[in-house]
Residue, then its C-alpha position, 0 to 999 in steps of 0.5 A: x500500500x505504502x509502495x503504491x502510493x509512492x510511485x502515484x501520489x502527487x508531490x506534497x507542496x514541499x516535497x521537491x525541496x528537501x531532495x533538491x536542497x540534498x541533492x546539492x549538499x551532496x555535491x557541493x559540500x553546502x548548506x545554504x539551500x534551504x538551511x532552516x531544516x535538518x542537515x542529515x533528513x535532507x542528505x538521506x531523502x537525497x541519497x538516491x538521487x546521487x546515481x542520477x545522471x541529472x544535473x542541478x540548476x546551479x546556473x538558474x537564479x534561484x541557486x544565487x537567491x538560495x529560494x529553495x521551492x524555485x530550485x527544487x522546482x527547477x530540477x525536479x520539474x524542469x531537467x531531462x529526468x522524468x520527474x515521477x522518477x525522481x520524486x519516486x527515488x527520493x521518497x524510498x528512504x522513507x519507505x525503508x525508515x518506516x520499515x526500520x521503525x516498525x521492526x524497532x517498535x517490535x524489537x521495543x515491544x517484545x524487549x518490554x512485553x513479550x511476543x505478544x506485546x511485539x507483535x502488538x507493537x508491529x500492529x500499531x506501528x503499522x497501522x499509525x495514520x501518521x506513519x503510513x501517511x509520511x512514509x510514502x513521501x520525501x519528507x523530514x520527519x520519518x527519519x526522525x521519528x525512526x531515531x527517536x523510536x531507535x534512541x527509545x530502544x537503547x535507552x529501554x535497553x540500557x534500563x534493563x542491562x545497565x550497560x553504558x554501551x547503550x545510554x551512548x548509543x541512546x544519546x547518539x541516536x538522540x542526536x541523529x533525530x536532531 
């Protein structure tokens, strides 16, 4: 279901620039465009788009004024790629963030309640209007609700062992939803 509806739904209004502005991340080293919204969700909702042939429209004026909705626009809707092939490539990650957050939701469940309460965990998670509604498109919030399920995880882990390793790695993914 989720797979379907990101390769038919139209993009979200803002869809266009998180990948566009990663994209350019990637292969500039810059974070001007579009430097209100977190480093890491754009770079990862970019990645695929790495291997595309398809050049950004640095030379458009839109690239200068740092107006991150008209370059978006210009290289999504405007280059030689088609374009529900780049909107596709770029909502994959989410796909596979909210395949991630779901086994972790399991992992949490069970870690606290037993089969059952993963299973029942796995359920919720997967039928969550939020989480279905974000995982199909390019947007930042599924990996950050994929670190902070993950943070959440270490950290009941590190409730039942008290072992350092995991209030470290709990603080660390933490930090990676920010």
């Amino acid at each position: 279901m989720v797979m379907n509806a990101a390769k038919r739904q139209s993009p979200a209004w803002d869809e266009i620039v998180y990948p566009s502005a990663g994209l350019a991340q990637w292969r500039t080293g810059r974070i001007e465009m579009n430097a209100e919204h977190p480093i890491l969700s754009k770079l990862l909702c970019s990645f695929p788009l790495i291997f595309l042939p398809t050049p950004l429209p640095f030379n458009h004026p839109s690239w200068r004024d740092r107006d991150a909705f008209r370059f978006g626009f210009q290289y999504t809707f405007r280059s030689n790629t088609d374009p529900k092939k780049i909107i596709f490539l770029s909502r994959l990650p989410n796909l596979f963030f909210s395949l991630g957050m779901c086994l972790l939701g399991f992992l949490l469940g069970r870690s606290l309640w037993g089969l059952r309460g993963g299973y029942l965990c796995l359920l919720c998670l997967s039928l969550s209007p939020i989480l279905l509604s974000r995982a199909s498109l390019a947007l930042l919030e599924m990996p950050l609700f994929f670190f902070l399920t993950l943070a959440l995880y270490f950290w009941s882990q590190w409730r039942q062992s008290h072992r350092r390793l995991f209030y470290y790695l709990a603080a660390g993914a933490g930090g990676l939803a920010l």
